[in-house]
N, C-alpha and C positions, 0 to 999 in steps of 0.2 A: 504493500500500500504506500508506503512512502516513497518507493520509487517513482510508481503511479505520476504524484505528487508534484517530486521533482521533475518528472521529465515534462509534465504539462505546465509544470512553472517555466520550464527552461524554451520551452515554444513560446509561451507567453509573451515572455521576457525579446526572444527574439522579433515575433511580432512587432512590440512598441518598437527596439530597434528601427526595424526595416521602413515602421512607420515613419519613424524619423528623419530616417533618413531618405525619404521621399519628399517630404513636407519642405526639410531642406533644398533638395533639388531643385522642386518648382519655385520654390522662394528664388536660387540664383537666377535662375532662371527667367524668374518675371522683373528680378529688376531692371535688367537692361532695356525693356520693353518701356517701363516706368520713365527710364532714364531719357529716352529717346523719344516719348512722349512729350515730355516735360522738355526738351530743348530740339523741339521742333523747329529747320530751318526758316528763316523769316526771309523777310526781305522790305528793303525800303521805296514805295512806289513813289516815280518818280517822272515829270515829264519836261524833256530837252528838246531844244530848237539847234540843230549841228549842220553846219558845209558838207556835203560830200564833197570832197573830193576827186580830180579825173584821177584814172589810174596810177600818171605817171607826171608828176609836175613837178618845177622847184620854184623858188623866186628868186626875184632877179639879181639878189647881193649873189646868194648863192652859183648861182648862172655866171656871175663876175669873175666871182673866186675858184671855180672850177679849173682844173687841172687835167684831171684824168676824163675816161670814161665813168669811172663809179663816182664820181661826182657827179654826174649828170645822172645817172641812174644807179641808185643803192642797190638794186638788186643784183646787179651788173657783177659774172663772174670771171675774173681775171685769169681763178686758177683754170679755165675750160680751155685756153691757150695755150699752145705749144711754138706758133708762129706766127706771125700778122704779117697778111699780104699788105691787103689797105684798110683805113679807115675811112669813110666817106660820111660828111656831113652834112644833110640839106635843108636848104631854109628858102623861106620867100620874105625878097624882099623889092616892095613896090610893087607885088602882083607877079615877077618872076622869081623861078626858082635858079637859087644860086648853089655851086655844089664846093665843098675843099675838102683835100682828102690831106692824112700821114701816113707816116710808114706803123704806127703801133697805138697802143692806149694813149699815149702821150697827146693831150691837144694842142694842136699849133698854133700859132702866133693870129694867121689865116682863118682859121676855124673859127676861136674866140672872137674876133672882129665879125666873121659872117656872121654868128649867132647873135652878137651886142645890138647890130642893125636889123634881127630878123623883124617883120610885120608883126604886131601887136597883134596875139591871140591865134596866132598859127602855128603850126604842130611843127617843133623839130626832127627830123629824119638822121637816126645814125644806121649803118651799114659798114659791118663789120665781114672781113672774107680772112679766112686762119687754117691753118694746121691746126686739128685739137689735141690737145694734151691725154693721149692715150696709149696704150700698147702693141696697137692694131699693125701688123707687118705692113699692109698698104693702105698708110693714111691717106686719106683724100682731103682737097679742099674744102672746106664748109663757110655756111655765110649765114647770120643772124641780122637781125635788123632790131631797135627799138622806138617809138616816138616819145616824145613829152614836150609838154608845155611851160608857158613859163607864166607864173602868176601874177594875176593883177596889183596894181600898190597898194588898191583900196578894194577891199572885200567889198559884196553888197553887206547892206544895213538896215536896219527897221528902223523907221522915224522912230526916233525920242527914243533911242537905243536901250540894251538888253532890257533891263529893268522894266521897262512901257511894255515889250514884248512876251516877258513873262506873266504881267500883269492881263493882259488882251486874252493868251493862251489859258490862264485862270478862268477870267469871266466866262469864255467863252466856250471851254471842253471840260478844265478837271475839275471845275465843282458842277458838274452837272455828270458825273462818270461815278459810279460806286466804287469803290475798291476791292469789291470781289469780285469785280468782272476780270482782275487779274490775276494772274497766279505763280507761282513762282518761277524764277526763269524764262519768266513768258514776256516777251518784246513785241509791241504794237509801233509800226511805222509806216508815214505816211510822206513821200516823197514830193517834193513840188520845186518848182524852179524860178525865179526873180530873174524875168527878163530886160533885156537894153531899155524898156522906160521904167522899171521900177515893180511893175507887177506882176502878182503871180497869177503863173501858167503851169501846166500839165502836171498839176496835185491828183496823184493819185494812191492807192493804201498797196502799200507793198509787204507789208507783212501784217494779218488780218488778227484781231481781239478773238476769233471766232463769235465775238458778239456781236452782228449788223448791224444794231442801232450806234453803239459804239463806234464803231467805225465810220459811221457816218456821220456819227456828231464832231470826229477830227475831224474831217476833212471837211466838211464844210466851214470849220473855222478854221485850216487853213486856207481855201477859199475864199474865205471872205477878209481878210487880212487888208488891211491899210495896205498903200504902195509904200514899197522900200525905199531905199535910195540904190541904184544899182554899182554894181562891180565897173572900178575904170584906170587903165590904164595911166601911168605918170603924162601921156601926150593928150589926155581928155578922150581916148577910145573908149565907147561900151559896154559891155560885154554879158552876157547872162551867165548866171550860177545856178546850182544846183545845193538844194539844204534838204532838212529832214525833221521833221517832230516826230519826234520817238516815247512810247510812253508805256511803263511797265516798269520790269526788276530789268534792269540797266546791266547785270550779270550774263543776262543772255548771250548765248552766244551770235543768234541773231546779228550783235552790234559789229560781230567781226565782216558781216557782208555788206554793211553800208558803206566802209571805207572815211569815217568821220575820225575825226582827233579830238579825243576829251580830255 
């Protein structure tokens, strides 16, 4: 009988153990759950007026101080050379096109002058012909080309600058937007462009709220927006640009496709 006893104590006893140690288990277990709850990521809604940017542009100090090819274009790679036939560089100036070539990356004396006098708002042409820097028993000639531009001295601008503008974009979209039409990560933009007299033209929503009325409540207040003062050259040329109201968690990686600088 007292064995009995003992052994049914001894199950018992194990029992609560095994209980235990399950209670504990779920217990690590759910904190993490607790934990990740409780520091749920956030985000700060937020809505910007930004430049796009063309692909490929500098300005004009930069354009001065220019030396090489990766001065005119950063992306520009030096190590893909093994040889430089020619470099050719083309610009219009007065309505014709003028060309100068070197022998390598180095820009010449010739080059730098074409480009100084190129026409206001027209695309520089380089034309690059190399050996490339590879292992190949019969390398052959190859030839890349890139353009870019060179930027205005004065940006366009919204009458009665940033300040008045962020004020306009207020009254007129983000207190009238919930803020749970946004969600984390998530980028709403709406592209439009400030042409040679000042106004905007071709607003249209390039990456959608997936809410419709949302989306068409920016764009009609980018649409309806005061005239700007437009983008102009040091000689009084005109020129139109390209901007962007973007509005949501600014994380997005969306932002990396408008090509904007914050």
């Amino acid at each position: 009988m007292p064995r009995i006893y003992i052994h049914t104590q001894l199950i018992y006893n194990m029992k609560k153990v095994h209980f235990k140690l399950v209670l504990l288990l779920s217990t690590l277990l759910t904190l993490p759950y607790f934990a990740i709850s409780q520091d749920e990521p956030t985000f700060e809604l937020s809505y910007e007026v930004h430049r796009v940017y063309p692909s490929l542009s500098i300005t004009r100090t930069q354009l001065n101080d220019a030396c090489t090819l990766l001065d005119l274009n950063q992306y520009y790679k030096p190590s893909w050379v093994k040889e430089y036939i020619s470099v050719e560089i083309l610009t219009s100036h007065e309505g014709k096109i003028t060309k100068a070539v070197s022998e390598d990356d180095t820009l010449s004396q010739i080059q730098k002058e074409v480009m100084a006098v190129a026409d206001a708002g027209t695309d520089i042409t380089v034309k690059i012909r190399y050996i490339p820097n590879n292992n190949l028993k019969y390398n052959e000639e190859k030839e890349m080309d890139f353009k870019f531009t060179v930027e205005p001295e004065n940006e366009a601008a919204y009458s009665g600058g940033q300040q008045r503008l962020t004020q306009y974009i207020k009254e007129n979209a983000t207190s009238k937007i919930s803020d749970d039409v946004f969600n984390i990560y998530q980028l709403t933009a709406v592209k439009f462009t400030i042409d040679e007299e000042g106004q905007v033209v071709d607003a249209h929503v390039f990456e959608s709220s997936k809410d419709e009325q949302t989306d068409e409540l920016l764009l009609e207040a980018v649409r309806n927006m005061p005239n700007w003062k437009p983008a102009t050259y040091a000689n009084g040329m005109k020129v139109k640009q390209e901007f962007v109201l973007t509005a949501g968690d600014h994380r997005s990686c969306v932002i990396n496709l408008l090509n904007v600088r914050r």
